[in-house]
Every structure is written in C-alpha cells, then in structure tokens.
VOMARLUM-47643 format. One record per atom (N, C-alpha, C, O): residue in one letter; x negated, y, z. Coordinates in steps of 0.001 Angstrom, whole numbers, padded with zeros to 6 digits, always signed. Layout:
<nodes>
aXYZ...
</nodes>
This chain:
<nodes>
x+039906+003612+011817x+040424+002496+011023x+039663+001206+011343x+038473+001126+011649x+040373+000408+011245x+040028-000881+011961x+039335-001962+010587x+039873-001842+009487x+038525-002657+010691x+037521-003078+010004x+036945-004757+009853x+036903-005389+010909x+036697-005164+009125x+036582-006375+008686x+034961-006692+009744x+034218-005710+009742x+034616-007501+010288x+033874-007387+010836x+032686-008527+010424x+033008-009653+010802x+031510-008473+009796x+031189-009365+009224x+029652-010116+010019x+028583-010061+009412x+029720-010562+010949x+028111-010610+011765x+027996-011588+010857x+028646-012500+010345x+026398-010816+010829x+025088-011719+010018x+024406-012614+010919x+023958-011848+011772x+024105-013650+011195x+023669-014478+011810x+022017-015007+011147x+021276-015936+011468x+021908-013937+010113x+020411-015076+009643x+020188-013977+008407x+020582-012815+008303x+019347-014866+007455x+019225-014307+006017x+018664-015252+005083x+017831-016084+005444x+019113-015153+003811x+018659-016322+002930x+017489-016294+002729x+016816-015317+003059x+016855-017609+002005x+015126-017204+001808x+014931-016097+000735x+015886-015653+000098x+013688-015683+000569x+013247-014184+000070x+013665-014327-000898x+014438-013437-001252x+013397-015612-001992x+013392-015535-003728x+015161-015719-003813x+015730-014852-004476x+015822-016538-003330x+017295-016162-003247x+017656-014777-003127x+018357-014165-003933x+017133-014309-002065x+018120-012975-001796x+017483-011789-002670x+018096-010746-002893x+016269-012039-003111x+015707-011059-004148x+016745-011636-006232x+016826-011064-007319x+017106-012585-005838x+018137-012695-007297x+019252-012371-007036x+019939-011607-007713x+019718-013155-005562x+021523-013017-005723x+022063-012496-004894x+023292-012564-004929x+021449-011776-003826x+021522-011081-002516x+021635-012082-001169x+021200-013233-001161x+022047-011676-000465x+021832-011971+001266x+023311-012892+001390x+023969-013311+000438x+023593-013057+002752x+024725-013711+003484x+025729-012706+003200x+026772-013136+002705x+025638-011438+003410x+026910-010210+003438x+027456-010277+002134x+028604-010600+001830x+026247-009842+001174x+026472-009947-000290x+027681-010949-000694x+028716-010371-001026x+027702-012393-000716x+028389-012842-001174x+029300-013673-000310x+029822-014711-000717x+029515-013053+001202x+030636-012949+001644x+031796-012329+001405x+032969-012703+001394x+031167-011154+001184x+031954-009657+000630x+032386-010035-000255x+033556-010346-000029x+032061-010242-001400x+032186-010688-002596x+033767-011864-002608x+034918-011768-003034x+032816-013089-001754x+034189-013772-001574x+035393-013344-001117x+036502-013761-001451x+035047-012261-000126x+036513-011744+000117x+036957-010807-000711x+037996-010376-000213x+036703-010198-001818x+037410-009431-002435x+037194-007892-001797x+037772-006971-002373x+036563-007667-000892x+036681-006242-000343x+035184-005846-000424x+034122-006458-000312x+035598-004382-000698x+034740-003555-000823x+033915-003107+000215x+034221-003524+001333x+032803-002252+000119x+031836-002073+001287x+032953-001234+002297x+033173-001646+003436x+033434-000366+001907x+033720+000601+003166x+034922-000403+003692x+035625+000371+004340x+035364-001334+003745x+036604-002527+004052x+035419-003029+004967x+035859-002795+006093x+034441-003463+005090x+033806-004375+006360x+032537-003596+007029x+031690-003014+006352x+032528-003648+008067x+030911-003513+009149x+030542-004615+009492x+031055-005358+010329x+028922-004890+008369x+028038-005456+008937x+026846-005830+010052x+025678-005453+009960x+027285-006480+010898x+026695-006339+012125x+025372-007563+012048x+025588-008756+011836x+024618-007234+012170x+022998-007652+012065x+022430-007637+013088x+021567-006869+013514x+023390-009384+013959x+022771-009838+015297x+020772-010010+015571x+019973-009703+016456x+020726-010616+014336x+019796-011095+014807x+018943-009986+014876x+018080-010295+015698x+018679-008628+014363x+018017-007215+014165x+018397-006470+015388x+017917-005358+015609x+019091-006938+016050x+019628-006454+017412x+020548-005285+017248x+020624-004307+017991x+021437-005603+015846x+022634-004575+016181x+023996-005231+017491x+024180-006427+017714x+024588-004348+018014x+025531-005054+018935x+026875-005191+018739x+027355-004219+018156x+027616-006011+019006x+028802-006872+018849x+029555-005876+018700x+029154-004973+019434x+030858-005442+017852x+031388-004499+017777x+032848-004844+018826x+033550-005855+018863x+032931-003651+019554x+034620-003924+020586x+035039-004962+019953x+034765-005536+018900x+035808-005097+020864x+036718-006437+019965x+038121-005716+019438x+038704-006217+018476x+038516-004830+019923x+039714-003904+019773x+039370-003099+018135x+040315-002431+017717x+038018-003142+017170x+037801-002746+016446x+037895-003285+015069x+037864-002881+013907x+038028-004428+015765x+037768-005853+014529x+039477-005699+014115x+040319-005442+014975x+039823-005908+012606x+040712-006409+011940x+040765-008172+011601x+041709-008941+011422x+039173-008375+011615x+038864-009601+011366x+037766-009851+011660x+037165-008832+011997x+036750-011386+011736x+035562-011745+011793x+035543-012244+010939x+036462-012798+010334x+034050-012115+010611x+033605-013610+009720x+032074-014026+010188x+031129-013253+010035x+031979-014968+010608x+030304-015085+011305x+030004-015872+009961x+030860-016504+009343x+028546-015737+009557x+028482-016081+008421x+027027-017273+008747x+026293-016932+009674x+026723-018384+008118x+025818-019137+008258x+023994-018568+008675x+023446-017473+008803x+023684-019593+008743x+022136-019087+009386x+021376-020727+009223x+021809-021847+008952x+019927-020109+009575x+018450-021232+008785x+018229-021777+010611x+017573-022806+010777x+018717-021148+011704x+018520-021425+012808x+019216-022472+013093x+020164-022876+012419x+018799-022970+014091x+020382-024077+014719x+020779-023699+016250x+019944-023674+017154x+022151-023410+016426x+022990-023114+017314x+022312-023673+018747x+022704-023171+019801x+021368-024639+018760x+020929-025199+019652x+019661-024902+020332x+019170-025398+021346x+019000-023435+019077x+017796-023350+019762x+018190-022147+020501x+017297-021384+020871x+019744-021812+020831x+019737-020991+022047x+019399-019802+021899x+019102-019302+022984x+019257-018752+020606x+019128-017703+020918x+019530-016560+021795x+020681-016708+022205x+019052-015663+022138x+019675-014404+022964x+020964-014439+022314x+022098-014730+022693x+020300-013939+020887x+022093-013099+019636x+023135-014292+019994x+024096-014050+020724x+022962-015307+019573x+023708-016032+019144x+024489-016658+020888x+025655-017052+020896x+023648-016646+022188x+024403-017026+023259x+025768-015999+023539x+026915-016081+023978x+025052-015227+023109x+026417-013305+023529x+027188-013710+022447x+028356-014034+022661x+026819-013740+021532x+028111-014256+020545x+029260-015372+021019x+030439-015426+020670x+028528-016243+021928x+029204-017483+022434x+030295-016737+023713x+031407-017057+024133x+029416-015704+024021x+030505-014944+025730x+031361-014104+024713x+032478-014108+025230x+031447-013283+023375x+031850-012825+023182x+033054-013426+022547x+033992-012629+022510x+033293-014536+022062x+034621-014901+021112x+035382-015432+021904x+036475-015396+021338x+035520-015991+023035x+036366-016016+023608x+037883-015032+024033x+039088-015232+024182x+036841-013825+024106x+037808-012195+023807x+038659-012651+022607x+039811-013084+022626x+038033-012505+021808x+038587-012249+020290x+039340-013219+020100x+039794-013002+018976x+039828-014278+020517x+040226-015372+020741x+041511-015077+021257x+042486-014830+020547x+041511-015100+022333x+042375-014486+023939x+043317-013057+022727x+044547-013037+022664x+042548-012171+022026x+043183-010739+021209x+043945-011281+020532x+045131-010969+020638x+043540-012284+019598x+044424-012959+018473x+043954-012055+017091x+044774-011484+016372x+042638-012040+016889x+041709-011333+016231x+041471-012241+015022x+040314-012639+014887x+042385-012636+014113x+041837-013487+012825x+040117-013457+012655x+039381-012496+012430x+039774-014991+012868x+038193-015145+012621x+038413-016428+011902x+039424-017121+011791x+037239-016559+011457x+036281-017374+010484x+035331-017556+011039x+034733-016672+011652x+034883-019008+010941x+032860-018920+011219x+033055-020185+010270x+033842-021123+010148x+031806-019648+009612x+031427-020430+008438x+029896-021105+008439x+028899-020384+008408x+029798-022845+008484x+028425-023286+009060x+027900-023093+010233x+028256-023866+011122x+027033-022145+010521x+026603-021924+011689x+027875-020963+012092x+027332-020063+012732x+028634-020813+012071x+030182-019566+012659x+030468-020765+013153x+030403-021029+014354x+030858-021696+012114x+031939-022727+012567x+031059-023826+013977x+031602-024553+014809x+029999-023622+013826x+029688-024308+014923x+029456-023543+016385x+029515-024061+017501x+029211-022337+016088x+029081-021564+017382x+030631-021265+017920x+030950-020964+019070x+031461-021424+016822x+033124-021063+017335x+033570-022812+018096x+034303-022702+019079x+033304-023850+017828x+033037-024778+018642x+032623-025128+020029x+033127-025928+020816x+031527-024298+020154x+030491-024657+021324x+030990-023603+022079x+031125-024041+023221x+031391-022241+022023x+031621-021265+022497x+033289-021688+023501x+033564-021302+024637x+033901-022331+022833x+035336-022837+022803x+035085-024191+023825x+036199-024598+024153x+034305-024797+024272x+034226-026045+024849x+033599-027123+023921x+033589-028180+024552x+033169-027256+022910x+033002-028339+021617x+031418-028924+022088x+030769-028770+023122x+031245-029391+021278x+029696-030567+021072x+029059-029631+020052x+029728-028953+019273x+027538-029633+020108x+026962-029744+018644x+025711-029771+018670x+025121-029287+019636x+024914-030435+017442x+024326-031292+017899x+023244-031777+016340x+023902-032259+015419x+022444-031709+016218x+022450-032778+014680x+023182-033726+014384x+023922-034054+015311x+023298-034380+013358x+024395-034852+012914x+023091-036206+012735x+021974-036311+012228x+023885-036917+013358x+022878-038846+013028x+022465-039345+011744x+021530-040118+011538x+023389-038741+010742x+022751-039189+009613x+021982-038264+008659x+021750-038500+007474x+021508-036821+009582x+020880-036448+009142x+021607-035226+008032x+022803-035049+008267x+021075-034438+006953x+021734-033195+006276x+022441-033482+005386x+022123-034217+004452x+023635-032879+005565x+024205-033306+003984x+024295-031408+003056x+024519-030213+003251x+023814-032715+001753x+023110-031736+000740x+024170-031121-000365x+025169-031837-000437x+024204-030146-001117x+025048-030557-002408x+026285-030127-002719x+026766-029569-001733x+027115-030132-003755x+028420-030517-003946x+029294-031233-003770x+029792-031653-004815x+029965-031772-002385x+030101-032567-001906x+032123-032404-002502x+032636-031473-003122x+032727-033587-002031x+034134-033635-001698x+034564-033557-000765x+034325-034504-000016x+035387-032501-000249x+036440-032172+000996x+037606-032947+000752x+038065-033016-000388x+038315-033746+002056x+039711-034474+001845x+040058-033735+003233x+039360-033804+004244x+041745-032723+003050x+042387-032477+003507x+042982-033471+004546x+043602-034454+004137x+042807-033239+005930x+043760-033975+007083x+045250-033996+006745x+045667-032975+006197x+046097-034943+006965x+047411-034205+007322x+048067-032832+008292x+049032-032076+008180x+047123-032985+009112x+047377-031852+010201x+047564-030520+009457x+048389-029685+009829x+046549-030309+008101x+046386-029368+007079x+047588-028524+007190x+047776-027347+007500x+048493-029709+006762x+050570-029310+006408x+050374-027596+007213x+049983-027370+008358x+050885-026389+005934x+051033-025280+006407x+050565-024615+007196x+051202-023816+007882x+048489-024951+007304x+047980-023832+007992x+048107-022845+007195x+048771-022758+006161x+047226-021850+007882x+048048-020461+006562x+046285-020268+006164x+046077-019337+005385x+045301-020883+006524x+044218-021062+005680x+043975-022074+004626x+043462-021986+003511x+044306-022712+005056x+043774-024305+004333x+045195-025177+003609x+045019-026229+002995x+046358-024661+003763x+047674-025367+003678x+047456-025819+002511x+047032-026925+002175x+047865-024613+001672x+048083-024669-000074x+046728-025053-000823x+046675-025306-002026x+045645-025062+000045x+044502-025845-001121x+045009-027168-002071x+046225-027353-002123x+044336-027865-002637x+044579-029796-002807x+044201-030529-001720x+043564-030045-000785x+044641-031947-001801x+044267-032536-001208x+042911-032557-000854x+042502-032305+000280x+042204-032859-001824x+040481-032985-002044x+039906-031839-003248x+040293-031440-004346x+039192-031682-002679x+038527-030057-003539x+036811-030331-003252x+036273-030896-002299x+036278-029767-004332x+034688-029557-003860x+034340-028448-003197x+034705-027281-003344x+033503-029004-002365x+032497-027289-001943x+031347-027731-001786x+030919-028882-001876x+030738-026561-001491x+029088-026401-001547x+028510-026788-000121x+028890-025826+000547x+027943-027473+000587x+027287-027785+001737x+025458-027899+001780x+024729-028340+000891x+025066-027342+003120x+023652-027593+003305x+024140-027422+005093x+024538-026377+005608x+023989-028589+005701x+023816-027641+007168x+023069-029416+007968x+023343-030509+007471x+022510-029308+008735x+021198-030388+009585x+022195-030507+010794x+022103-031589+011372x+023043-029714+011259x+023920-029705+012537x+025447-029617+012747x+026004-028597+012341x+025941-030267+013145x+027543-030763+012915x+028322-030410+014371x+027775-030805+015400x+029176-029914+014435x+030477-030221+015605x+030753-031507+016036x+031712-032168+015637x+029786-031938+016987x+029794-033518+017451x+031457-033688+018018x+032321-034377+017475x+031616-032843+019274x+033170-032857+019401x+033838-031353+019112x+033172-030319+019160x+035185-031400+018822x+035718-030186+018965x+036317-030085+020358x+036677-030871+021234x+036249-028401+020125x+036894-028061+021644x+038465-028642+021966x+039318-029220+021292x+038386-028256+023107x+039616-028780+023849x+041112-027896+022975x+041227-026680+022822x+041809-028668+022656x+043454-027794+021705x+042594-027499+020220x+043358-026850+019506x+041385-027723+019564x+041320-027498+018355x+041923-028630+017522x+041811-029800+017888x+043034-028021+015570x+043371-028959+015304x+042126-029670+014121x+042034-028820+013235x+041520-030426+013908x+041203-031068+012789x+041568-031195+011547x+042025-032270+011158x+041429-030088+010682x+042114-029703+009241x+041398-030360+007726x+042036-030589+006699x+039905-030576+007929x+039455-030976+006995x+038139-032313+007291x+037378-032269+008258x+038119-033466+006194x+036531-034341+006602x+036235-034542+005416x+036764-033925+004491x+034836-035948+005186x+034828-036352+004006x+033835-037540+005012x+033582-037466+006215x+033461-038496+004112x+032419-039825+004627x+031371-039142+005577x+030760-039734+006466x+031293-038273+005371x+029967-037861+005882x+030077-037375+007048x+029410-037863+007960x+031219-035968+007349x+031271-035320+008206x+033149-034924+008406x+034114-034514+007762x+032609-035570+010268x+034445-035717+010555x+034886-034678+010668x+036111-034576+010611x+034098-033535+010866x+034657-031932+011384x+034343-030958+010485x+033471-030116+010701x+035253-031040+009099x+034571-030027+008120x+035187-028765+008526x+034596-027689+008618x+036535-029003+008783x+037608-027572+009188x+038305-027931+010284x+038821-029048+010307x+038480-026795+011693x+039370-027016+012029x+039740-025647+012476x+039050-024660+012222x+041018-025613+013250x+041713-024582+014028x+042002-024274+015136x+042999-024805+015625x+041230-023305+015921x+042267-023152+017214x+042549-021640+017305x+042052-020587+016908x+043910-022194+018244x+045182-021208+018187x+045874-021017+016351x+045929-021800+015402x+046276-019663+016534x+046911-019641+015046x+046107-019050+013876x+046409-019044+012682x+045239-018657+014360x+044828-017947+013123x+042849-017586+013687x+042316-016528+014021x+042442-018590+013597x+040776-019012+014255x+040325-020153+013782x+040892-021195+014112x+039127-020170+012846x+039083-021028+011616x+037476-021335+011761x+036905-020388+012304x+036446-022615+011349x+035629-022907+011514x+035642-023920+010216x+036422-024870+010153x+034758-023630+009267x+034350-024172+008071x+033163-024942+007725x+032526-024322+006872x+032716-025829+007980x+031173-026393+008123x+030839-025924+006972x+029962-025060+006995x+031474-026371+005469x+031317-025975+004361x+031150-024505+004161x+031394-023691+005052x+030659-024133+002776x+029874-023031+002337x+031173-022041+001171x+031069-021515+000063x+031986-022150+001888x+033230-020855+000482x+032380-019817-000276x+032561-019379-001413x+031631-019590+000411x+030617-018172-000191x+029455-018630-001372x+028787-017894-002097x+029468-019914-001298x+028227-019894-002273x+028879-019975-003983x+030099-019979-004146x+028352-020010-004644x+028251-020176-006068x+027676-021156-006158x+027168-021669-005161x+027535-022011-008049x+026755-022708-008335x+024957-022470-008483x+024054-023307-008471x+024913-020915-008626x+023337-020107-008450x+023019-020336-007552x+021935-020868-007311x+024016-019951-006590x+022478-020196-004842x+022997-021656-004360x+022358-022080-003397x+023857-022370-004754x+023969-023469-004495x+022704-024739-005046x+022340-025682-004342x+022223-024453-006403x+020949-024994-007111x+019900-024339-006184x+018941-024939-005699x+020220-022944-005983x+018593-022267-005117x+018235-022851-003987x+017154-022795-003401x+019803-023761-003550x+018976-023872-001863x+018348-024899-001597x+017603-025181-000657x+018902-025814-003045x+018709-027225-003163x+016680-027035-003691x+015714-027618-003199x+016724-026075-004745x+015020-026321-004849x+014360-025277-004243x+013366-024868-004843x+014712-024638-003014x+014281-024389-001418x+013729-025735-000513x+012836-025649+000329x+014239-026625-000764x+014606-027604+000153x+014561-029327-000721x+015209-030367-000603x+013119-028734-001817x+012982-030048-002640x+012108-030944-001873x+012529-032052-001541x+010914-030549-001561x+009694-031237+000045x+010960-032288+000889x+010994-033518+000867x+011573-031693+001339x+012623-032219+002430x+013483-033254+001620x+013253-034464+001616x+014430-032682+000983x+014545-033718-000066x+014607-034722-000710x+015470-035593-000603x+013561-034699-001556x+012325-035804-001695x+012201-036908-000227x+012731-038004-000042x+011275-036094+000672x+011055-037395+001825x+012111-038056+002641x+011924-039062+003325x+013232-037415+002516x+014696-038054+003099x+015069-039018+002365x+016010-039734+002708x+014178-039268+000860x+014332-040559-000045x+015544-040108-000892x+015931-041036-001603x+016442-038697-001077x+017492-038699-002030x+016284-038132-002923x+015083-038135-002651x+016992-037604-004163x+016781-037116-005187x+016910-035778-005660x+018093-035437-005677x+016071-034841-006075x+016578-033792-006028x+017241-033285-007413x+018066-032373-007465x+016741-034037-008570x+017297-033800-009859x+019146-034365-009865x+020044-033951-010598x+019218-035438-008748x+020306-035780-008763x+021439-034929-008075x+022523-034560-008527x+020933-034756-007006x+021648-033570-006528x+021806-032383-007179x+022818-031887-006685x+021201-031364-008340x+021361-030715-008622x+022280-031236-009997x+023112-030391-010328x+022271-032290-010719x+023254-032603-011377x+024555-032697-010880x+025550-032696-011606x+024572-032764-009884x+026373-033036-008758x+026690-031618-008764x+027908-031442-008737x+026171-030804-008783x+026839-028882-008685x+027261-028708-009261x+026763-028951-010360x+028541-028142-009235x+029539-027786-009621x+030385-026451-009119x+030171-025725-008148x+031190-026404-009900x+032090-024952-009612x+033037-025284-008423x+033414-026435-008205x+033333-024420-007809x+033824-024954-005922x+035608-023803-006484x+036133-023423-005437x+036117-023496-007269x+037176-022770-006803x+037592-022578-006007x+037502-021478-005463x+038491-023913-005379x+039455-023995-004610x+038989-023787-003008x+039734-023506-002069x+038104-023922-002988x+036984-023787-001508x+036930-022390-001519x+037195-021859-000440x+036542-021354-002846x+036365-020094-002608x+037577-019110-002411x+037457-018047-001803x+038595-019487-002897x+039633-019111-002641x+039731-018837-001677x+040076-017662-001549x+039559-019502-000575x+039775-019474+000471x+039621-018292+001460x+040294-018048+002462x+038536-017597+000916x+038110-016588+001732x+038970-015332+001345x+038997-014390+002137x+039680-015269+000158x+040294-013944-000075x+041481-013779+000764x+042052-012789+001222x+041803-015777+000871x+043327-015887+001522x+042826-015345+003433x+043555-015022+004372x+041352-015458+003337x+041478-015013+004888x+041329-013610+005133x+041459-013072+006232x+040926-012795+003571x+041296-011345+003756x+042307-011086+004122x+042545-010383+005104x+043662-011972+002890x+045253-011556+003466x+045414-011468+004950x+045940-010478+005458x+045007-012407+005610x+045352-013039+006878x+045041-011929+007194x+046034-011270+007506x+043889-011260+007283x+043519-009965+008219x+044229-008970+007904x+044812-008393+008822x+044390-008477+006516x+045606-007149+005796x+046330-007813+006364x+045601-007277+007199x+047170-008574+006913x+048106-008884+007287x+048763-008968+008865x+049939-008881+009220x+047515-009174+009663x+047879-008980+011226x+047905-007884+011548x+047566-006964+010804x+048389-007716+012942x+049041-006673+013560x+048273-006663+014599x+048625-007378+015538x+047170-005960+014719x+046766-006156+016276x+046777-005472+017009x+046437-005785+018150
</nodes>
C-alpha cells in the first residue's frame, strides 16, 4: 500500500518539541491522517529517500538549516524530485520544501534582502490562484504563521505564482498540476507559533522589531491550515 510520504528535513528546538512535538507531529496532525497513513523519512539521520513509485504523496517539511549550506540530505533530495515530478506524484514543500522544490526545479534562493520575516503575517492570493485545486477556494487574503531568513529569489522555469504579501513575492507557487511550494507555515498553531517567536527573542530584539509586539499579532491561521487536509484529498485522490 502506497503511502503518504513525509521527509523530515530538520527538528524543532528541544523545549518546543518536548511540549508540542516535532515537524511530523504536527504535519500529521494537519493532514488529518493517522500514523499508519504516512512514512516518515528522517533525511537528515540518514534514513533514505523512499522509491518514488511508493509515494502516494510528499510533504517535505521545514528545517533551522538553509537550503544553501548544501547539505549531502538535502542535495539528493534536489536529484531526487525531479522523478517525482516527471511521476506526477502530488507534493508539497513547505518553507524549507518550498524552497528546495524551487532550486531543485531551476529557481533562485537565497536570503531574502530584507532580512526574516517573523509572525502572523497576511497572505494575498494572486489571480493566477483562480481554481488551483490547492489554494483556489481559500480567501483572497488569509493569515498564516511565518519564520523563514531565506526566500525563492526566482522561481523555476513554467512555475505559476499563486500567493505574496509586502514582504515576500513568492509565498506559493505551482509547477505542473499538482506540485506545491508554501514559504508559509500551514502546520503551525498559535503554541509553537509564540514558541518560535521567544526562541528567537536575542535576534529579534537586535533586528530593532519587538518581540512583545509580535507576539501580540498571533493569531489563529484557519484558512492556511486547511490547506493541508485539502492536500491529503489531493493524494486520496490521485491515481498513480
């Protein structure tokens, strides 16, 4: 039986994942499926890439690394999605997913010039949006949860541009029909969304924002989390 495929790319800091669990934890969670529904693959521990003929779906899930310092895991990940790509293998990469599904694809990435964006931010839907079968039926503008230092400078060659906001031009996009890259965070909550923020008060602070202010901006993300169950359907739903 064919299987949700969930590579771990990282792990949250200790006092997070000792309250609210890890990256898998509340991926899973977001998608609605149960343990025996996905195999967790734990690149960076040196488990290996599962066939691609095995996958029902991906989901590469965020990481504390950046796509740029070139790891071993994370370069094979870059030779490997192209397959899965080419299969027509419903994927997701979320943060660090969405940027390695970029770079892997032909894209840029890079730090982002103005530096991290923190917080509960606002997503505004592209027009291009019109009837993806991820992102279609959201709102126009919805909140989600963001922390990431590194951005999709360009997208690859045929990706469409589905989501931005002031900050960042490449929040969502698509290539082919059903291959999805989320800068934003669907998986978090308002709990580890406050945790990562006073993880990351030092930093913070000397970037000159505020950290009491930012944690007043958190908020409940629905419509962002949604999202991930609709990319369970997508997978119950292909034929591969």
């Amino acid at each position: 039986m064919k299987k949700l495929a969930l590579i771990k790319a990282g792990t949250t800091f200790s006092t997070t994942a000792q309250q609210y669990g890890d990256f898998e934890d509340w991926t899973r969670h977001g998608l609605g499926l149960e343990e025996a529904d996905i195999c967790v693959v734990d690149v960076v521990q040196g488990d290996p890439l599962p066939p691609v003929a095995s996958c029902r779906g991906v989901v590469i899930t965020g990481a504390h690394c950046m796509v740029t310092d070139n790891q071993p895991w994370s370069l094979a990940i870059e030779r490997w999605l192209p397959e899965l790509l080419q299969e027509g293998v419903p994927f997701l990469g979320i943060c660090y997913g969405h940027q390695l599904l970029a770079r892997a694809m032909g894209g840029k990435v890079g730090f982002h010039p103005n530096g991290k964006e923190l917080g509960t931010v606002d997503i505004c839907l592209r027009p291009e949006s019109a009837g993806d079968a991820l992102l279609g039926k959201l709102p126009k503008h919805f909140p989600a949860h963001v922390t990431h230092a590194q951005t999709v400078l360009t997208l690859p060659p045929g990706a469409v541009c589905l989501a931005e906001n002031n900050f960042e031009a490449n929040h969502a996009f698509r290539l082919g029909a059903q291959a999805w890259g989320v800068q934003f965070h669907p998986e978090y909550d308002t709990r580890i969304m406050h945790a990562y923020l006073t993880e990351q008060a030092a930093s913070i602070e000397a970037s000159g924002q505020t950290l009491a202010e930012l944690q007043n901006q958190v908020r409940k993300t629905p419509e962002a989390a949604a999202m991930l169950k609709t990319f369970a359907r997508i997978c119950n739903n292909t034929i591969i």
